[in-house]
N, C-alpha and C positions, 0 to 999 in steps of 0.2 A: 539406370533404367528411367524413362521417362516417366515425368507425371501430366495426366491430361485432367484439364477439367471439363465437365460433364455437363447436363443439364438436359431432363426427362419427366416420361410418368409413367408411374408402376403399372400394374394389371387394371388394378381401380380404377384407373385414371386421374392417380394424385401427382402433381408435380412437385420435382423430389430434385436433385442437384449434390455435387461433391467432388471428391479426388481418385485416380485411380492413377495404380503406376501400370505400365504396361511397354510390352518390347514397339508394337504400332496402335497405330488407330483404331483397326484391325481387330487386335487382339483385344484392347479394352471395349468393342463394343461386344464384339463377343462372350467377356467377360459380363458385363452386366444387362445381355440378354439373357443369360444364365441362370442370371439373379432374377430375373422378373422385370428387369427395365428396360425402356422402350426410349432408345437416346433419338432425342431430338435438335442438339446442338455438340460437339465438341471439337478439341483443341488442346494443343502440348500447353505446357502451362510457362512454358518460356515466352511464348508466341502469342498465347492468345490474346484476343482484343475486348473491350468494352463489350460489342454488342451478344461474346459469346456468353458474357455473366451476367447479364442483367438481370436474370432474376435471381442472384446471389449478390449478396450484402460485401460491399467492396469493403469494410472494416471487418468482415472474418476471415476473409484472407489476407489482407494484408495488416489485420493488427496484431499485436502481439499475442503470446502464447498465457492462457491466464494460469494463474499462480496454483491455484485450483488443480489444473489437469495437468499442468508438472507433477503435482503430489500423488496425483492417483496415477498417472502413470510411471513415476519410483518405483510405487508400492506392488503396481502389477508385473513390471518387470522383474522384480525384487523375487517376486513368488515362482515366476517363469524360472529364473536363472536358477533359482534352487529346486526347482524339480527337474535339476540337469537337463532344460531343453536347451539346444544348442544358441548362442545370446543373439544368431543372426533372423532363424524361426522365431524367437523371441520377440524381435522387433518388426517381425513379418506379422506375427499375432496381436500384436500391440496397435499396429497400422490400420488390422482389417478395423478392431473393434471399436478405437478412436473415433467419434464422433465432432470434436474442434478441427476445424479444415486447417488453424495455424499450425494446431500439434500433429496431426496428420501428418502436413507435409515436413515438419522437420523430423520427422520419425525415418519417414522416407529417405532421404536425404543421409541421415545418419547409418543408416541401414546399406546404404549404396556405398558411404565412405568406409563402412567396415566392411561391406565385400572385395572394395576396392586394395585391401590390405591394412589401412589405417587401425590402430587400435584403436578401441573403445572410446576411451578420455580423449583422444586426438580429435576422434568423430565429432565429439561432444563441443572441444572448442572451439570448432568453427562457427559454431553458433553463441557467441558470447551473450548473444540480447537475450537468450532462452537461458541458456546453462551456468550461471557464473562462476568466480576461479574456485569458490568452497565446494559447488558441485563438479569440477571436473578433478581436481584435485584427490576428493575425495576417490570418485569412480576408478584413477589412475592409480591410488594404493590398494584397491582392493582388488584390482588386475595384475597386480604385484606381487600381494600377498596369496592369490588363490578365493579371495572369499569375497565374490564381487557381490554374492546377494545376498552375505551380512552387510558389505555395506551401505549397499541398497536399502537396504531394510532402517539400517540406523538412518542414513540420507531422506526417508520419506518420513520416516518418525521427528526428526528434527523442523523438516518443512510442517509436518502436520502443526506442529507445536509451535510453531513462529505464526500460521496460520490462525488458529486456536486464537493465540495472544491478541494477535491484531485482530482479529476479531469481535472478542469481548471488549475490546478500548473501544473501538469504532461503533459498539452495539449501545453502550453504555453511552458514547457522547450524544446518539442520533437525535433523541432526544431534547436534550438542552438547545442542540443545535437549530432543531428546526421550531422551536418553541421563541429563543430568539428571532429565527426569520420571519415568523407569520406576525410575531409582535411588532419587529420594524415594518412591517409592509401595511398593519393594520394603523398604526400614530400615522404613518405619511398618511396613509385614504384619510385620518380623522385631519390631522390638520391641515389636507390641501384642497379636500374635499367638502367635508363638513362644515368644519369650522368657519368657513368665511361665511357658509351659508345662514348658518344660525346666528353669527353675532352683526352679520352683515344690516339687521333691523335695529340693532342699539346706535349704529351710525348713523343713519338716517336721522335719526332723534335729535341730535347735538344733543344729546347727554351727556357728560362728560363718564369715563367709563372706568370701573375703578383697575388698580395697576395691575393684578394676574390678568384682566382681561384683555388691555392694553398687551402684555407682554405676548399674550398665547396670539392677538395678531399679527404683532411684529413676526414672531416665530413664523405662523401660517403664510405670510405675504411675502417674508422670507426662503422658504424653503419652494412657494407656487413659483414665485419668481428663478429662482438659480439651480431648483432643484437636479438639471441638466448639468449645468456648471459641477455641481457636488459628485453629480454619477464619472463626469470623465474625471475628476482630479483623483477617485478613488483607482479608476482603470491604471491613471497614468503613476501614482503612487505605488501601486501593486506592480507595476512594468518597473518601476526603477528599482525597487526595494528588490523585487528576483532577480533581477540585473547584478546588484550589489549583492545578494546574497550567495552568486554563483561565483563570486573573486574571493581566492583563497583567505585576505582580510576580514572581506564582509562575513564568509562562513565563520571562522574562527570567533570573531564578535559576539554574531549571533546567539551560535550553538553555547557562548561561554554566559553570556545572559537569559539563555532558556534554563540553562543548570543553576540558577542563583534567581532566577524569578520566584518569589512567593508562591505555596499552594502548588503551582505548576514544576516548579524545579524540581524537585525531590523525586516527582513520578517520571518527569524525563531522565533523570537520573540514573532512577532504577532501571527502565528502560533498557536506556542503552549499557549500563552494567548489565541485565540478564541475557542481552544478544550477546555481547563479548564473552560470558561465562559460559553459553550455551555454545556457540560456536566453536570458542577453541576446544572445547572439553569434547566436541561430539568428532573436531580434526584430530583430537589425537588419539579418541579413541579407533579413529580408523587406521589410526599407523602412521600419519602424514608429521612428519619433524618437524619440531617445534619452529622451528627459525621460520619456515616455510607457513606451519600454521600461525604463526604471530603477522607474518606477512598479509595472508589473508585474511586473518580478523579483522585486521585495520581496514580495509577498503568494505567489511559489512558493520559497521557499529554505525555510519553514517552519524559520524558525531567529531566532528573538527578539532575539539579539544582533546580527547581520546585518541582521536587517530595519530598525532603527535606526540602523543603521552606513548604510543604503544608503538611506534615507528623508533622514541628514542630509546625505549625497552629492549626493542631486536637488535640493537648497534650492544645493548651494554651483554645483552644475552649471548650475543657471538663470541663475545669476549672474555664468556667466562662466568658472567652475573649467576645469579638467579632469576626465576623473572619476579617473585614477588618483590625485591628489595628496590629495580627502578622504579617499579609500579606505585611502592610506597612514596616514596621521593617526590612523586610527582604528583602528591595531593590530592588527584583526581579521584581515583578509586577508594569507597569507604573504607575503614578501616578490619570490616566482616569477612572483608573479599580477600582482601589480604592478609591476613591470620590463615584463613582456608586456601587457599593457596601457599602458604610459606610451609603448614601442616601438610597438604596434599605432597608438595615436594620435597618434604623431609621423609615422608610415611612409604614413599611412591604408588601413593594413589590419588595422584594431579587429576586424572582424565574423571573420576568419580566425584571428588571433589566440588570441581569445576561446574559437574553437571547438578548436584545436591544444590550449590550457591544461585544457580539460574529456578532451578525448581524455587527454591527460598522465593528469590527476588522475582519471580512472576506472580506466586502468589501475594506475595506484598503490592505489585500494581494495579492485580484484582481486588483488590482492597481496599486501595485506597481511591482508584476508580469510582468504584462502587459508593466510596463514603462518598466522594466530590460533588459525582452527580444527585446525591441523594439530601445536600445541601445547597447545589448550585435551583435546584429547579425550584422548591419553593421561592429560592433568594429572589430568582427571576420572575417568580407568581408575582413576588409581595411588589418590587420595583414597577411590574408593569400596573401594579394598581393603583399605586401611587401615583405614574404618571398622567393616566386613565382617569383618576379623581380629582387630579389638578385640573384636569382639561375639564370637566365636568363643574368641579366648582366653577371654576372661571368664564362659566357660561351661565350659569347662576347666580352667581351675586350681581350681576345689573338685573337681572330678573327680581331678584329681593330687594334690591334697591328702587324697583320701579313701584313693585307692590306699596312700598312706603309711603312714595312719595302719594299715588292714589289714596290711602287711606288720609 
């Protein structure tokens, strides 16, 4: 069925805009004169041109689906499927109520491929930028198994919880982060700005000027001068650095000196252990085989050294392994992870296990989070005051010096 896009205004006369699938043109205005809309512009969504969306933001529809309304809509289909509505109404229901124009329309879409005969997970992969292989993967065993809206249910419980996580990291850094940036933005104003202005009368003088004050000009006439110079070499360092860090070496390097940096290592560590514990544990609690779910954990840890370490785990696991014993071998994985796992798979309760170890190790990253930031931001107080009072004395002592020589 096609989808058109719109563009109107309600009874009030508010101007209002969105998606509508519909058999013609015809029928979708019909539809949302229905509604109370009063269409003023439309168009198939294959076809349409610039001027039919202008006054819709060309990054809602054309950017990605956010992470957000993937989780809430898991969760809503999750509850649909288990109040046995059939899963095609389900995604009809999902579509009306959807307010993201990206998720909308891949609802649509997915909806037209399961009418079309496609199963569900099939539906799912054609859309890889939205659905990745742990979420189709998942959807395809619980299509399998009969019990699509448990695993729906676990699939948006995991999202929420990776959600959650990255959350609290990100809420916790904002901080420091922008604490640094207003403090570099405020040293450039003092010494490209200020500075020359205030010491610029001890020149005039020929007084000879004592060294901090000498140095913070160098610094200031320094930085007025090339300060352009410094801004592209940072641009073109950062182009080369993702550059290198996109080649299977540069990753590898990388991710293996993020894991052994001071202070930072240990919490990217844990990290990426509590995705790989959470992930596999949540793949097999939906029934997905191991070989298959070791497969896909390696392409979500997004960690170079892992994904190697757990690529040569699947070779030894096909063969007959365990998986705790390559894992061991390969140094990477603490030694916590591995006990709980060698237990989980003697006991056979790997998939509980798994998940207890991720519970562990998130709250250890909240934690240690919490400590970092909670040491990092004075650290940052006291540094910038020290910077702040150097620039300060050193605008001062020719000041004291001059008093002297007057008396």
């Amino acid at each position: 069925m096609p989808l058109y896009i719109w563009s109107g205004y309600t009874e009030k006369g508010k101007a209002t805009q969105g998606m509508m699938d519909a058999l013609s043109v015809r029928e979708a205005k019909l539809k949302l004169r229905s509604q109370g809309v009063f269409v003023s512009e439309i168009a198939e969504e294959s076809s349409a041109r610039v001027p039919v969306v202008r006054d819709i933001s060309l990054k809602r529809f054309l950017g990605r689906v956010k992470f957000e309304d993937l989780t809430v809509m898991t969760r809503q289909l999750s509850t649909l499927v288990g109040a046995s509505i059939p899963l095609v109404e389900s995604l009809s229901a999902l579509y009306e109520q959807t307010e993201s124009a990206s998720m909308k329309k891949t609802i649509a879409q997915v909806r037209d491929a399961v009418n079309e005969g496609h199963t569900f997970a099939d539906a799912l992969a054609q859309h890889k930028r939205v659905f990745s292989d742990l979420y189709v993967n998942m959807v395809r065993s619980g299509e399998a198994s009969g019990a699509l809206d448990v695993v729906l249910l676990r699939l948006a419980e995991f999202l929420e919880g990776q959600h959650r996580l990255r959350s609290k990291v990100g809420a916790a850094l904002v901080y420091p982060l922008v604490l640094l940036g207003v403090s570099g933005v405020v040293l450039f104003y003092l010494l490209t700005a200020v500075v020359p202005k205030v010491v610029g009368m001890f020149e005039s003088m020929g007084q000879r000027l004592p060294l901090p004050t000498r140095i913070l000009i160098g610094v200031s006439d320094f930085l007025g001068w090339t300060w352009w110079m410094i801004a592209a070499g940072v641009v073109v360092a950062a182009f080369l650095f993702r550059k290198w860090r996109s080649t299977p070496e540069g990753a590898l390097t990388f991710d293996r000196f993020r894991m052994n940096v001071p202070v930072y290592g240990p919490i990217y560590r844990k990290i990426s252990v509590a995705r790989f514990a959470r992930t596999l544990g949540t793949l097999l609690t939906s029934g997905v085989h191991i070989v298959e779910a070791l497969r896909i954990v390696k392409t979500v840890v997004q960690n170079r050294v892992m994904e190697i370490c757990i690529e040569e785990s699947t070779g030894e696991v096909i063969e007959g392994s365990s998986i705790a014993s390559p894992l061991k071998k390969s140094g990477v994985f603490p030694p916590i992870i591995i006990h709980m796992i060698s237990t989980g798979e003697k006991s056979g309760t790997l998939e509980e296990m798994l998940i207890k170890a991720a519970d562990a190790y998130e709250e250890d990253v909240e934690t240690a989070v919490a400590g970092l930031t909670s040491v990092l931001e004075p650290f940052m107080i006291v540094i910038m005051g020290i910077i702040v009072g150097s620039i300060v004395l050193a605008i001062l002592m020719p000041m004291l010096e001059m008093s002297t020589i007057v008396r």
